[in-house]
C-alpha positions in Angstrom: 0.0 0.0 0.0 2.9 2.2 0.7 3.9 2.2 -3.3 0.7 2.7 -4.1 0.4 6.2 -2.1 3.4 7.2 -3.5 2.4 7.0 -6.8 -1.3 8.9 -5.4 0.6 12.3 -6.8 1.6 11.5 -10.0 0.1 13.4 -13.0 -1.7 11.2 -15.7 -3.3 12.4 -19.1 -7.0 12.0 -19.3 -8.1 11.5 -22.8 -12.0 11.2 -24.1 -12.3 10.3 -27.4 -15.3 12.3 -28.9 -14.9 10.0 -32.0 -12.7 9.6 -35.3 -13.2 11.2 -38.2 -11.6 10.3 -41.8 -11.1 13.0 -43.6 -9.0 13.8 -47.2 -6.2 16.2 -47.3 -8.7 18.3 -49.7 -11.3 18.1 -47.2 -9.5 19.4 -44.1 -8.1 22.1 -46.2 -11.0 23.5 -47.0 -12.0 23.5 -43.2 -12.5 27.1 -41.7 -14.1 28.7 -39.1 -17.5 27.7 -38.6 -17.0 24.6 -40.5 -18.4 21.2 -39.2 -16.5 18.2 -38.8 -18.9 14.7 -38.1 -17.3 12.8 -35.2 -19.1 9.4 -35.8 -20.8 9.0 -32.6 -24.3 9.4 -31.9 -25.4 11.9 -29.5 -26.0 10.5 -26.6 -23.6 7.1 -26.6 -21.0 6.5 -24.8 -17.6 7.9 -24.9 -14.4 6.4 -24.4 -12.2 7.2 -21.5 -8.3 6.8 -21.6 -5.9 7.2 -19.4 -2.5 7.2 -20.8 -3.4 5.2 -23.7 -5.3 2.6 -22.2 -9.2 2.2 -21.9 -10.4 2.6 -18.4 -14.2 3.4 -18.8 -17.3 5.5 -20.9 -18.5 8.3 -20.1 -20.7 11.3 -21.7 -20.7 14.4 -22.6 -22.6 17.2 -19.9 -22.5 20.8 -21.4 -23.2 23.7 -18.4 -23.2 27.4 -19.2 -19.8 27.7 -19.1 -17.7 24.8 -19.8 -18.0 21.2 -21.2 -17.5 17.6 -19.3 -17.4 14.2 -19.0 -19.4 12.2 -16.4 -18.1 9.2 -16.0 -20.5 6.4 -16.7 -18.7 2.7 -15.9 -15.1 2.0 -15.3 -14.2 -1.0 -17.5 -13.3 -4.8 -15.8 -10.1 -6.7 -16.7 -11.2 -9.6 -18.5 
C-alpha cells in the first residue's frame, strides 16, 4: 500500500475520445471557421475514456453554461 500512495501524486493524461473522423487532405483544407466536422458518434452514446493510452471506462458528454465535461458512466473490468 505504501507504493501505491506514493504514486497517489503522480500526474496522468485523461483522454475522451469524442470520436474519429476520416477525412482527405482536400477536405481538411477546406475547413474554416465555422466549419463542421462529423465525429461518428451518436449523441448520446457513450464515450471512451483513456488514461494514458489505455481504456479505463465510458462516459458522456454534460454541457453547463460555461464549460464542457465528462461524467463518468462505468469503469471498465479486466477480462
Amino acid at each position: 500500500m505504501d507504493a501505491l500512495r506514493l504514486l497517489a501524486d503522480v500526474p496522468l493524461a485523461i483522454e475522451v475520445e469524442l470520436g474519429r473522423p476520416n477525412l482527405t487532405i482536400r477536405d481538411l483544407l477546406a475547413l474554416e471557421p465555422g466549419s463542421l466536422v462529423v465525429l461518428g458518434r451518436a449523441a448520446g452514446e457513450n464515450l471512451d475514456v483513456r488514461v494514458a493510452g489505455a481504456l479505463i471506462g465510458y462516459g458522456e458528454l454534460v454541457l453547463t453554461d460555461v464549460a464542457a465535461a465528462v461524467r463518468i458512466t462505468d469503469f471498465r473490468s479486466e477480462d
